[in-house]
N, C-alpha and C positions, 0 to 999 in steps of 0.2 A: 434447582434453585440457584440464583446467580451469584454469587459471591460479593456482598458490597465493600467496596476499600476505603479505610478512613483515611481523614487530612493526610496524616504522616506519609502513606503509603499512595496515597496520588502525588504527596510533592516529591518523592522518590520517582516515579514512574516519571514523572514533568521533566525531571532531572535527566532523565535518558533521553526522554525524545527531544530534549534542547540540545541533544549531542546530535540525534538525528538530523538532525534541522539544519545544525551547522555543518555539519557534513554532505547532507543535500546539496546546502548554495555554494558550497565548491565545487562539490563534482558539477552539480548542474553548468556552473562557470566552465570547466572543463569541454563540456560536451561539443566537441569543435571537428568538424572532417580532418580524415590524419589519427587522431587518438583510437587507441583501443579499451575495448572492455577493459583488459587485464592490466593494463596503465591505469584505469581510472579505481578495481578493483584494489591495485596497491598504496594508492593516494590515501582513498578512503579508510584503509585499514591500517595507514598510517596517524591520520588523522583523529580516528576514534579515541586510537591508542594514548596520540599527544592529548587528548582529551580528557584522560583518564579511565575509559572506558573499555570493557571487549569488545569484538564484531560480535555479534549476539547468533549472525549465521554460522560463521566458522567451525565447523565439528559439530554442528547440531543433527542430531539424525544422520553424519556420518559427510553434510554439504561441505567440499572444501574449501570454500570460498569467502569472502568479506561479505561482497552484496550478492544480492542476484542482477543479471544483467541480461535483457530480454530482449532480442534487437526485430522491427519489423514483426513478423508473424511469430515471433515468438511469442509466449503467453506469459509465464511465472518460470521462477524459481532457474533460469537460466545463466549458466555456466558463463562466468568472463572468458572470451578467449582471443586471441590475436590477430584477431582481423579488423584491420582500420575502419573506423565509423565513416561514411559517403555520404556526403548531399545528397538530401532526402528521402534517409533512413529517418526512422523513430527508434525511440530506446528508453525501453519502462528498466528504472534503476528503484531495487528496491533495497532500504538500507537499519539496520537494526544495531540498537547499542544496549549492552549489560554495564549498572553501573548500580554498587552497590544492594544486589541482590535482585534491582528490579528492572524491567525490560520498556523497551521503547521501538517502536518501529512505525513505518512509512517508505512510501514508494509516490514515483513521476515519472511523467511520461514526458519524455520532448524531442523535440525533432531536431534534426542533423543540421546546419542553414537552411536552405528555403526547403520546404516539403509541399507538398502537391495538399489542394482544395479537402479531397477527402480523408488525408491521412491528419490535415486541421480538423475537419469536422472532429472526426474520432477521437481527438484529443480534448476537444473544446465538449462533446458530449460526454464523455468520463471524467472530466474533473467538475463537468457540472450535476452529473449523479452524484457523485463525492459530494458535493454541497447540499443538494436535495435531501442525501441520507443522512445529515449531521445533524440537519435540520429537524427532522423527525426525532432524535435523539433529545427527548427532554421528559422528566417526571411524569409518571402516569398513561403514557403512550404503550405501547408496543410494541415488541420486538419486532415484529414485521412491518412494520410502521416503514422505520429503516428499508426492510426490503422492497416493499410497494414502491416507495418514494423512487426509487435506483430504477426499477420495472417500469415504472411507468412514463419516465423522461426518455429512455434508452429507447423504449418501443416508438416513442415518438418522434427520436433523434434518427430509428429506420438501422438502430445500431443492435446486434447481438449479443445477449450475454451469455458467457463463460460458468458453465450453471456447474462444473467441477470445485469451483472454489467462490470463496468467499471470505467477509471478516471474521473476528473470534475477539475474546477476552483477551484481557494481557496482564499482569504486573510480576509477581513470581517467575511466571512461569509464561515464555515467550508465546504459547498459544494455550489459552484457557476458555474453559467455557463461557459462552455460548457458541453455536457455529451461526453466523449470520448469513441468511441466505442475501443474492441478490435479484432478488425475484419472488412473489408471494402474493397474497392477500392482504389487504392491511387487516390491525383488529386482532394480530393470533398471537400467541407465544406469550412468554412472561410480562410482568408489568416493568417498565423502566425505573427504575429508581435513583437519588440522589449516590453516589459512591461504585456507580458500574462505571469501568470503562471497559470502553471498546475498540480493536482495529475495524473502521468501517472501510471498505475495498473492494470498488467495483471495477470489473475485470469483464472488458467488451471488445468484439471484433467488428470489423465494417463486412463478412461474408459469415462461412455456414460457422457455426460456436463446437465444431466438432474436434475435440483432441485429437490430438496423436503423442506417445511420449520418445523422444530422442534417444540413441543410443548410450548417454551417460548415467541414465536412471533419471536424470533430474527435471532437464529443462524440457518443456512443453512446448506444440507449436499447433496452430491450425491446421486442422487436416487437406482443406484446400488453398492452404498459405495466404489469407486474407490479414491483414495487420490487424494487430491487437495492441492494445492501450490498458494500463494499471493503474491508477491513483489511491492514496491510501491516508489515512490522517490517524492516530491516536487520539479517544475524545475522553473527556470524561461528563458524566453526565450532573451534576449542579442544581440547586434548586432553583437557580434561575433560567435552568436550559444548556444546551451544549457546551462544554470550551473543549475547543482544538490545543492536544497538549504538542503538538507537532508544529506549532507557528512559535514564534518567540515571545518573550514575557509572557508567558503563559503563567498564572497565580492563580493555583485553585482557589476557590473559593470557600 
């Protein structure tokens, strides 16, 4: 059974990913050939901080890092490191704040200056699963609702999904049940209710969706190095249907 979160503890969780948010459209402002991850890693974990916030990754399961920073064929959970970002790379930056006990998180994908036709497509087909799955996020629907939605734009976009990961739960505790696939049936899993929230994050390549994991433990990459794209929103679900607690003025409902 999924845990529903009252007012109080959605406008807590709202509270972090307003941090997230704003943290986002500076790095994203950042994202410029010449920078590195670990430049934009300490901006951000500056910024959290000025915020009032923690990095919500930093010592989590042992991650040393602020964000994850996932360049090109990199998939998730990818180590900042000091190699300057080039015209027409991609860079899934995914960013998480603790603030007041409760969690907030989101990821984006964007590209270096100009980036080539495909590595567009790829961006433009994962933030629009991102929207297809939010979509589905409303009272009485389905948890797989969500997944369907994400499956069946991606198969049609000719785009692979990353069937290792997925969304989850959030507010306590930075990943909480449910695990959201992105991929499924529509019709299955629990009923959606007023008071879930959810990270919904669909995580797709443009070649094979096969892992590999990196020598640091953490950061993942395509097995035959096809780029990969992340997008992610905090939502909560409403009696009127989805709100994205990850865009700004966000006021539960």
């Amino acid at each position: 059974m999924i845990r529903r979160k009252k007012l109080g503890e959605i406008e807590r969780i709202s509270a972090s990913c307003q941090i997230v948010f704003a943290v986002q459209q500076k790095i994203e402002a950042l994202v410029t050939p010449g920078i590195t991850p670990l430049e934009l890693d300490r901006i951000a974990e500056a910024e959290i901080r000025a915020l009032g916030a923690a990095p919500a990754f930093k010592g989590y399961h042992g991650f040393p890092y602020s964000i994850c920073s996932s360049v090109n064929a990199s998939i998730v959970h990818g180590f900042p490191d000091d190699t300057p970002l080039a015209v027409g790379d991609i860079i899934s930056i995914d960013v998480g704040a603790h603030l007041d006990g409760y969690y907030g998180d989101g990821a984006f994908t964007v590209g270096v200056g100009t980036i080539g036709p495909e590595a567009q497509r790829l961006l433009d087909g994962t933030l629009a699963c991102l929207e297809l799955g939010i979509a589905q996020a409303r009272p009485d629907g389905r948890l797989s609702d969500i997944s369907n939605a994400i499956e069946t734009h991606a198969d049609a976009q000719g785009l692979a999904i990353i069937r290792e990961y997925g969304g989850h739960g959030i507010g306590r505790k930075l990943h909480e049940s449910p695990h959201i696939n992105n991929y499924g049936p529509p019709g299955k899993g629990p009923r959606l209710k007023p008071g879930h929230v959810f990270c919904i994050e669909p995580i797709l390549c443009l070649g094979d969706p096969e892992v590999e994991h990196s020598d640091d433990g953490w950061t993942t990459v395509t097995r035959d190095r096809s780029l990969a794209a992340h997008s992610e929103h905090t939502v909560a679900i409403t009696e009127d249907g989805p709100q994205i607690l990850t865009l700004p003025t966000a006021v539960p409902a």
